[in-house]
Residue frames as qw, qx, qy, qz and C-alpha x, y, z in Angstrom:
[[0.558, 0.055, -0.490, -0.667, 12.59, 6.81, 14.92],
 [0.626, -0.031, 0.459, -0.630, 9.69, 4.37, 15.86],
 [0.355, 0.088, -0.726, -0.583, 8.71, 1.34, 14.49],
 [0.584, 0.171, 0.370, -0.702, 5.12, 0.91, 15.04],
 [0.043, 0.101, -0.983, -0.147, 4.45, -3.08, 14.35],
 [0.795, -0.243, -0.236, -0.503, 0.62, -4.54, 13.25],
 [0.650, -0.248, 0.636, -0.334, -0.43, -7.23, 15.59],
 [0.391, 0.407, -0.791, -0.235, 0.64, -10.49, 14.44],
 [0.430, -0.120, 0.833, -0.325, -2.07, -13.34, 14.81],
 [0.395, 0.282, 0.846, 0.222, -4.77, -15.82, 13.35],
 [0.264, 0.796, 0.492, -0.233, -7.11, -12.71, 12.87],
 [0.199, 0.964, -0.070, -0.160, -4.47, -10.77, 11.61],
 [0.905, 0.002, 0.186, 0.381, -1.68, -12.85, 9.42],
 [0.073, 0.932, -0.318, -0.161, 1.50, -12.04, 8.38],
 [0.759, 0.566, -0.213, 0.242, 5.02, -13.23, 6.38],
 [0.657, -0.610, 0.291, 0.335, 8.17, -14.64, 8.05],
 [0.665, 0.634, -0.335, 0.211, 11.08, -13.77, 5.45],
 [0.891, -0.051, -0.133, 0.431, 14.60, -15.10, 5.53],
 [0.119, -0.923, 0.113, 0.348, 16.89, -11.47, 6.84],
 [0.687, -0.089, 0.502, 0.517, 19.39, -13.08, 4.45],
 [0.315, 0.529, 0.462, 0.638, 17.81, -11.07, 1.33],
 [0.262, -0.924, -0.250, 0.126, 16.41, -8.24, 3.41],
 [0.365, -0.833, 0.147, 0.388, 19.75, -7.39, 4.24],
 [0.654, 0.264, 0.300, 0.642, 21.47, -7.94, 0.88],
 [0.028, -0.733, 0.016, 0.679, 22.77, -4.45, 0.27],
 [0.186, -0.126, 0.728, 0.647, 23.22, -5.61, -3.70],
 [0.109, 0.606, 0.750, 0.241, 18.93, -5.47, -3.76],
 [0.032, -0.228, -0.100, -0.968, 17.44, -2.20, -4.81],
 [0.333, 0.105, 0.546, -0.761, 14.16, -1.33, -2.49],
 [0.723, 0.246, -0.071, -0.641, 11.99, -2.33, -5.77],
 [0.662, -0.022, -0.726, -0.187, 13.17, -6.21, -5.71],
 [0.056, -0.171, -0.863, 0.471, 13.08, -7.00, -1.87],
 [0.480, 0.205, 0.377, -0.765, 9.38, -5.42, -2.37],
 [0.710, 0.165, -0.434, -0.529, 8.45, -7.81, -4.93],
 [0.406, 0.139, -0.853, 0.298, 10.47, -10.56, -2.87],
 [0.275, 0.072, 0.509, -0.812, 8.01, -9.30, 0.18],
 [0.674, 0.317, -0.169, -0.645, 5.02, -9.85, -2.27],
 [0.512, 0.359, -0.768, -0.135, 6.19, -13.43, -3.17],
 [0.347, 0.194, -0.849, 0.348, 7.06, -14.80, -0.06],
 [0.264, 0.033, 0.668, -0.695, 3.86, -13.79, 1.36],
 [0.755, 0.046, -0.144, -0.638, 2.08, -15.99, -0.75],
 [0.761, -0.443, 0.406, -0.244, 1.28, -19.26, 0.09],
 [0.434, -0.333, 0.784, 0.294, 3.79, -22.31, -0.97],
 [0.492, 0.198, 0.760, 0.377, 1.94, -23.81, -3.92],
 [0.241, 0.802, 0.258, -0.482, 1.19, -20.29, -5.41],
 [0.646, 0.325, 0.315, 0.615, 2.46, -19.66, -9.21],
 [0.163, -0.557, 0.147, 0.801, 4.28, -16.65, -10.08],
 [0.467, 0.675, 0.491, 0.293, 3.12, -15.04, -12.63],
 [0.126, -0.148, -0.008, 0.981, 4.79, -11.79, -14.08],
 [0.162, -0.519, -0.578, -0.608, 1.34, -10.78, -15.34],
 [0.572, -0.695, -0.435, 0.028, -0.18, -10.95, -11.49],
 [0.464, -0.317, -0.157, 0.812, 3.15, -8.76, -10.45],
 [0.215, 0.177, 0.230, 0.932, 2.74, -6.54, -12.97],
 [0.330, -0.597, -0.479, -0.552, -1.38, -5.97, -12.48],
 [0.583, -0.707, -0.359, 0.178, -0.48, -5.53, -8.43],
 [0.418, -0.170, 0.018, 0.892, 2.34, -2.70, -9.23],
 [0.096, 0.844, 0.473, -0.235, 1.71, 0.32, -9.36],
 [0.128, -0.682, 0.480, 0.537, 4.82, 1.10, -11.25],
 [0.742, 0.572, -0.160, -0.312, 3.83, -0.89, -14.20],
 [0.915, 0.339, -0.029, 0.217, 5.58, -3.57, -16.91],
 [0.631, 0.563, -0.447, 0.292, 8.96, -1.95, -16.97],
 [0.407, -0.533, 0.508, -0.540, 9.84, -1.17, -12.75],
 [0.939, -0.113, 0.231, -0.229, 8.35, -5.46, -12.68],
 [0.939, 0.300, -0.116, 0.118, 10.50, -6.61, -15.47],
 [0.363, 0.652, -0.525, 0.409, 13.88, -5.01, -14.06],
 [0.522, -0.624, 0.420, -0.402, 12.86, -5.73, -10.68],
 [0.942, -0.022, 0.328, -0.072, 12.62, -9.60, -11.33],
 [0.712, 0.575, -0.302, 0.268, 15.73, -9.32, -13.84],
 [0.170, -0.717, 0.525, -0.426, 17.57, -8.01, -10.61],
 [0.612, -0.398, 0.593, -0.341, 16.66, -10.97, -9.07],
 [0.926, 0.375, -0.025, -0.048, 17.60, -13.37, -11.47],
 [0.510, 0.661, -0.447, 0.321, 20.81, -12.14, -11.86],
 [0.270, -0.590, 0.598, -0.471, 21.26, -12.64, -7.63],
 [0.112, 0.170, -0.954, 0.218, 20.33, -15.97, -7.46],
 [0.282, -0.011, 0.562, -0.777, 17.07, -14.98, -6.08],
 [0.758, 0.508, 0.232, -0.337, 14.68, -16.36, -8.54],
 [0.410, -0.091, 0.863, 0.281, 14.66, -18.79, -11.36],
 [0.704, 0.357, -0.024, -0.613, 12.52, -18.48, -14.64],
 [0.458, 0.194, 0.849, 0.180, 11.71, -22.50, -15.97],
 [0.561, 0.334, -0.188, -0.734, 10.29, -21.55, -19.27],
 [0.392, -0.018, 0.917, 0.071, 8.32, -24.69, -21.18],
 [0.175, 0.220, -0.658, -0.698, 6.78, -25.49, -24.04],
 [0.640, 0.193, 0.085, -0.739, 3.48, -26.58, -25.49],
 [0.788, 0.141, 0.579, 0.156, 2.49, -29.31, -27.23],
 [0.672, 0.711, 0.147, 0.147, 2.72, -27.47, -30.18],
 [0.780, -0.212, -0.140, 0.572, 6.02, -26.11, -29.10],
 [0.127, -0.792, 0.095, -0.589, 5.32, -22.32, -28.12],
 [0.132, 0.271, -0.505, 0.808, 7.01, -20.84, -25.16],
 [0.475, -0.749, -0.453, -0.090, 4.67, -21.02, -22.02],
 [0.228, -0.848, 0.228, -0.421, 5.24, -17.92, -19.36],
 [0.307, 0.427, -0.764, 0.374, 7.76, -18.29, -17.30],
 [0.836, -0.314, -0.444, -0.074, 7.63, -20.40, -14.37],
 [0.097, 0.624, -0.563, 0.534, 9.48, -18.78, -11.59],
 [0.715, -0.336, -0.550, 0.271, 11.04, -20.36, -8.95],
 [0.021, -0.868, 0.212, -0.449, 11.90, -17.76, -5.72],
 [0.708, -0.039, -0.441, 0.550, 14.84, -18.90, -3.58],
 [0.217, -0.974, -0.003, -0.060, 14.97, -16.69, -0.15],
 [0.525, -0.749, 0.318, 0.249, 18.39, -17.40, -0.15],
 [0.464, 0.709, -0.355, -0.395, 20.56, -16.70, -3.18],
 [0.931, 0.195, 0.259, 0.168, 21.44, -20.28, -5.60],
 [0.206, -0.582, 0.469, 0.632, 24.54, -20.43, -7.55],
 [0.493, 0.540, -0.492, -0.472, 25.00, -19.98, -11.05],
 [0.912, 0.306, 0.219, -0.165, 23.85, -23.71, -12.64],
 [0.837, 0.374, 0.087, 0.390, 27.02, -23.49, -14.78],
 [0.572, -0.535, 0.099, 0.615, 30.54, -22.26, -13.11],
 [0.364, 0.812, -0.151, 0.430, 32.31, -18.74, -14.38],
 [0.494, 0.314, -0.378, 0.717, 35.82, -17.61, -13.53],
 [0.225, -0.580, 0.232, -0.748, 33.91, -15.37, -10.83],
 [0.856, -0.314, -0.137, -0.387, 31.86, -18.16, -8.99],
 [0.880, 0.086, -0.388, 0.261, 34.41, -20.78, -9.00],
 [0.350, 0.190, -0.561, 0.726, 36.73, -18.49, -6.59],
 [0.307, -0.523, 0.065, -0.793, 33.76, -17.26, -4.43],
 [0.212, -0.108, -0.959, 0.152, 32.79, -18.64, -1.05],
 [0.303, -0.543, -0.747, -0.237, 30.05, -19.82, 0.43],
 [0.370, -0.499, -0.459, 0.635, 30.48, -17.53, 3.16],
 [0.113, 0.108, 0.086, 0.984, 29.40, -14.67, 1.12],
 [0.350, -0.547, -0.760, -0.037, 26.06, -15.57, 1.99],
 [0.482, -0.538, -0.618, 0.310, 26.57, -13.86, 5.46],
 [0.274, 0.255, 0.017, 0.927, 27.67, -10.33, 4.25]]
């Protein structure tokens, strides 16, 4: 097999990603393609699941598992916040190209190292 690469310049940009998620064998083909999407927007872009969901062509549920997938890896962050009146505002994702630990230690985490990274 061939792989038959676009030219890569000012006229004709393109997205460095991190091979760290690429190669995770634990992502299914539908989050590293949302992760692809992400990362090739520009730094001070906001996620929005609304804007995922209206660029999929698999629709509301295929987004919401994809980005649950990555939640659960580390790979993404949802800040939710509040109004003045104190309604929920859409999430606020953060997208990490390389996978965060769990915020609050479990029996699994605590024995894992850091070296799983490099699998």
């Amino acid at each position: 097999m061939r792989i038959i690469k676009a030219q890569k310049d000012a006229e004709h940009p393109y997205a460095m990603v991190s091979k760290v998620w690429v190669n995770d064998r634990e992502l299914s083909w539908k989050a590293k393609g949302i992760m692809v999407y992400l990362i090739s927007k520009p730094d001070t872009w906001k996620t929005r699941r609304l804007d995922l969901i209206r660029n999929s062509p698999e629709g509301r549920w295929a987004v919401d598992s994809g980005l649950h997938e990555l939640e659960e890896k580390g790979y993404l962050v949802c800040r939710k916040g509040r109004d003045k009146k104190g309604r929920l505002l859409p999430c606020d994702y953060d997208i990490y190209e390389i996978p965060i630990q769990c915020r609050f230690p479990t029996v699994e985490n605590l024995h894992s190292s850091k070296n799983e990274i490099s699998k």
